[in-house]
C-alpha positions as CSV (number, residue, x, y, z in Angstrom):
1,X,-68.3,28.0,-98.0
2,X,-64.9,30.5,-97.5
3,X,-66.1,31.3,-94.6
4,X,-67.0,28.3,-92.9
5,X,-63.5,26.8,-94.2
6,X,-62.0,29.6,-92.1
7,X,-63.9,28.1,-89.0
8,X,-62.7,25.0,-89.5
9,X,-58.5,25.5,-90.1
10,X,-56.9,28.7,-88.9
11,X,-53.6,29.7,-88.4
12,X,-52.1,30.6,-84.8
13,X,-48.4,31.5,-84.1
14,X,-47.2,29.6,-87.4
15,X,-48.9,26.4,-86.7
16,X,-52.1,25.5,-88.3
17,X,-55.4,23.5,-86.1
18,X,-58.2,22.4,-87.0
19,X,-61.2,23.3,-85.1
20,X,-63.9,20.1,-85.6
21,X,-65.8,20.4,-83.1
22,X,-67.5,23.1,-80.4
23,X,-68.3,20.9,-77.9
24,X,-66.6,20.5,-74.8
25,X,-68.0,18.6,-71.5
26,X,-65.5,21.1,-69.2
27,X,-66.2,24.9,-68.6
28,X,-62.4,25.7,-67.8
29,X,-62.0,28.9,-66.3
30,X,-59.7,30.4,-67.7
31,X,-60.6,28.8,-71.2
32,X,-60.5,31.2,-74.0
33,X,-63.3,30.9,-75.6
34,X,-64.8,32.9,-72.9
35,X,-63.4,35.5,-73.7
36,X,-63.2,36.2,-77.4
37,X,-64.6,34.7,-80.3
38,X,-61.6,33.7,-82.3
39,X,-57.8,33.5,-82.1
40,X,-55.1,33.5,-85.1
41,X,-55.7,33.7,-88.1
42,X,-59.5,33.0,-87.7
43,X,-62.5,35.3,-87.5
44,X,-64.7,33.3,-85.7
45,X,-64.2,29.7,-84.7
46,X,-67.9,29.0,-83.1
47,X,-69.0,26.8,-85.3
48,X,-73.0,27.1,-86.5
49,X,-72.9,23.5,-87.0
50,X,-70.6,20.2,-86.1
51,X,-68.8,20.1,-89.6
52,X,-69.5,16.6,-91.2
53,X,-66.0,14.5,-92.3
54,X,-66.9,15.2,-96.1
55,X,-67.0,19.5,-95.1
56,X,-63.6,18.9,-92.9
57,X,-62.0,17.2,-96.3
58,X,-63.7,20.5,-98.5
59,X,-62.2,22.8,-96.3
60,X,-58.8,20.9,-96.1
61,X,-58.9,20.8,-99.9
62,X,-59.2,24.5,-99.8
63,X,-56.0,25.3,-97.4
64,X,-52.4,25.8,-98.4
65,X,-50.6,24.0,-96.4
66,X,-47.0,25.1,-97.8
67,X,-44.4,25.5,-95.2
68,X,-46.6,23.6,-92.1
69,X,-45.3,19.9,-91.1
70,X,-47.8,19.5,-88.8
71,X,-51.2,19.9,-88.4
72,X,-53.1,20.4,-84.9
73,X,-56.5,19.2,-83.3
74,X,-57.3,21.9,-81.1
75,X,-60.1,24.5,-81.6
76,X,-63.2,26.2,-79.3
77,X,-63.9,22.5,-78.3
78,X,-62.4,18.9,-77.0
79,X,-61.6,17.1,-80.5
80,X,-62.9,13.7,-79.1
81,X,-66.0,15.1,-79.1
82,X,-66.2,14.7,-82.9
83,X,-64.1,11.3,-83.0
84,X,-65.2,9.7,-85.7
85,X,-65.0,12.9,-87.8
86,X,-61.2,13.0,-86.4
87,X,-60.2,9.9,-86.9
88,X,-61.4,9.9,-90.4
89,X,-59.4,13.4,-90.8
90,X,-56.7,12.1,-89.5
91,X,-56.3,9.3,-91.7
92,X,-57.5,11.4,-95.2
93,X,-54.7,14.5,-94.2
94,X,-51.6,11.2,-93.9
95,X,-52.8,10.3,-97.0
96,X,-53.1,13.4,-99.0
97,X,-50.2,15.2,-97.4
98,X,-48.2,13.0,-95.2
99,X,-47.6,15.8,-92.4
100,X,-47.7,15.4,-89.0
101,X,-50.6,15.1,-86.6
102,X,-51.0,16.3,-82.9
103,X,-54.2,16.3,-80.9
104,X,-54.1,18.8,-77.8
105,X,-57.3,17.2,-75.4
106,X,-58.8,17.3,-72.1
107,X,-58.3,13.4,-71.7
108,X,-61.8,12.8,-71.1
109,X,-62.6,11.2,-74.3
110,X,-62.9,7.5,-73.0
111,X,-65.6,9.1,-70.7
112,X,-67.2,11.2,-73.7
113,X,-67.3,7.9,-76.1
114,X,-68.1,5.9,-73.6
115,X,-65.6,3.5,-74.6
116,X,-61.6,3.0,-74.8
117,X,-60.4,5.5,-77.7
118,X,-56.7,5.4,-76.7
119,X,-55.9,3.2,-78.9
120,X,-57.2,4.1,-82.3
121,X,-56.6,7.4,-81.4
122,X,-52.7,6.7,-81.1
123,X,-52.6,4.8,-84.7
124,X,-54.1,8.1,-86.1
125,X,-51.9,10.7,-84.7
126,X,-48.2,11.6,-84.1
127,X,-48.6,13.3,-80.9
128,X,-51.1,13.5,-77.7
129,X,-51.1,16.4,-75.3
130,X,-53.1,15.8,-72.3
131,X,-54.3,18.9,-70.4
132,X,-53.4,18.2,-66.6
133,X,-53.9,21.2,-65.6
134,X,-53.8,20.7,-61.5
135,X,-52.1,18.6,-59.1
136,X,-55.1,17.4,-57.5
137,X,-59.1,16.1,-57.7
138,X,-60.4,19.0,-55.6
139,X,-58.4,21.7,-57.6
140,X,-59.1,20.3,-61.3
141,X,-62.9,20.1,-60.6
142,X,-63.0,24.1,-59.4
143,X,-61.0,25.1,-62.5
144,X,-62.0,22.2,-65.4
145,X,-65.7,21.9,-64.0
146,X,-66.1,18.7,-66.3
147,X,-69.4,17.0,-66.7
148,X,-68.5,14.4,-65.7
149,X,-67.7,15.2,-62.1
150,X,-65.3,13.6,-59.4
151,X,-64.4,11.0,-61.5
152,X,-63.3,13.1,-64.3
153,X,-59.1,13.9,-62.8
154,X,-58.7,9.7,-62.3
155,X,-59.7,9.0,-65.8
156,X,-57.8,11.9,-67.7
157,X,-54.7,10.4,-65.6
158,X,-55.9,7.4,-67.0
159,X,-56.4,8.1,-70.7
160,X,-52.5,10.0,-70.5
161,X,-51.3,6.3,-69.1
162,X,-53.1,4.3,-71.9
163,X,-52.0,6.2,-74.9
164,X,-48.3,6.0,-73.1
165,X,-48.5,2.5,-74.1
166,X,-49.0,3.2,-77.6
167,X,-47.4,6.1,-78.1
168,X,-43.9,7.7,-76.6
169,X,-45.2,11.1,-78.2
170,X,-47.8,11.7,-74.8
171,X,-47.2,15.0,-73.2
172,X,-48.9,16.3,-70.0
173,X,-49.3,20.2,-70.0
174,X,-50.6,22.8,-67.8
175,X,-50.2,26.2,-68.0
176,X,-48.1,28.6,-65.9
177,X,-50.4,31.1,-64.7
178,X,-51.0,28.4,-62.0
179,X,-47.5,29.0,-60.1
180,X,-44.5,27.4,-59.2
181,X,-45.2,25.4,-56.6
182,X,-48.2,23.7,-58.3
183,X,-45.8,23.1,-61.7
184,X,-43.6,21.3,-59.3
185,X,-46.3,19.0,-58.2
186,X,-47.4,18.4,-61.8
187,X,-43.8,17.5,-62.3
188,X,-44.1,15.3,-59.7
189,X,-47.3,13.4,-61.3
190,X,-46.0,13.5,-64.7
191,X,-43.2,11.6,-63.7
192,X,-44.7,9.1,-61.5
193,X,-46.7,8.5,-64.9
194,X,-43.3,8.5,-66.9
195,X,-44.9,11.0,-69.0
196,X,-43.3,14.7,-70.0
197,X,-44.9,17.7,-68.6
198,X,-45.1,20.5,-70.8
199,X,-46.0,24.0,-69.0
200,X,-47.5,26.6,-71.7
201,X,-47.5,30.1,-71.3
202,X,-50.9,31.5,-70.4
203,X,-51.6,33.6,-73.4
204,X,-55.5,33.5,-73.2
205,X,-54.9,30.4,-75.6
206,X,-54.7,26.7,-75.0
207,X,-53.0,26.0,-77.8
């Protein structure tokens, strides 16, 4: 089971995420799980099977987490996708170790559940970072290619808006490989929304 624990948690630049899940309804394009198989501290986060709540606990039970305060949902796939497997993480690592939470999503999660997550969501974690990723509905569909098609850039907009009014901990990110000039129009967005943009440095990550 070591191994499989390591799929699960890993390490990446001092912060430690927990990868739940590898499902995903977007193909981003610059997504790095296209290009390697693992990042941090992990030697391969593709999964061979969605990890049940009760192997999430095991593994959890079998990390040090000394010197972390918080504890991140982000892996090779869009957390929401396992939600009842997060939700029930989220609640079992408050009570065992009181640390922080933070869930890093695509924002399509009320589309993937087919129902309003946004708030259950926000009474289980600290912090939500939405990835905008573009300034625009043409744009996001040629670089997110989500499943879910046109509709998909309305209702991430929409999910960042709804857990705003749960939550002051929402971010919006994108990352900066995409240029100046389209930061400044995120900007522009993320304010309108009276939500913080965060831009990330394109590392091959999207953590």
């Amino acid at each position: 089971m070591a191994n499989y624990n390591e799929e699960i948690l890993y390490v990446y630049k001092d912060k430690v995420y927990l990868n739940i899940t590898n499902k995903c309804p977007c193909a981003c394009t610059f997504c790095i799980r296209s290009k390697k198989d693992a990042i941090g501290s992990a030697s391969n986060l593709w999964l061979n099977h969605n990890p049940s709540f009760n192997e999430v606990k095991e593994a959890i039970d079998n990390f040090d987490f000394s010197g972390f305060s918080e504890a991140i949902f982000c892996g090779y796939g869009e957390p929401t996708c396992a939600f009842i497997v997060l939700i029930k993480t989220a609640k079992y690592l408050r009570e065992k170790l009181g640390i922080k939470l933070r869930i890093n999503t695509n924002g399509l999660g009320n589309l993937i559940n087919s129902k309003d997550i946004t708030r259950e969501l926000c009474e289980n974690v600290d912090a939500v970072s939405v990835s905008l990723n573009c300034s625009n509905k043409e744009d996001y569909l040629q670089t997110v290619r989500p499943k879910f098609g046109i509709k998909s850039y309305d209702a991430m907009l929409e999910f960042a808006q709804k857990c705003k009014a749960y939550t002051d901990n929402v971010t919006l990110s994108v990352v900066d490989i995409i240029g100046e000039e389209e930061i400044k129009k995120c900007r522009q967005i993320a304010d309108k929304l009276g939500i913080e943009l965060r831009v990330r440095q394109y590392s091959g990550s999207s953590q």
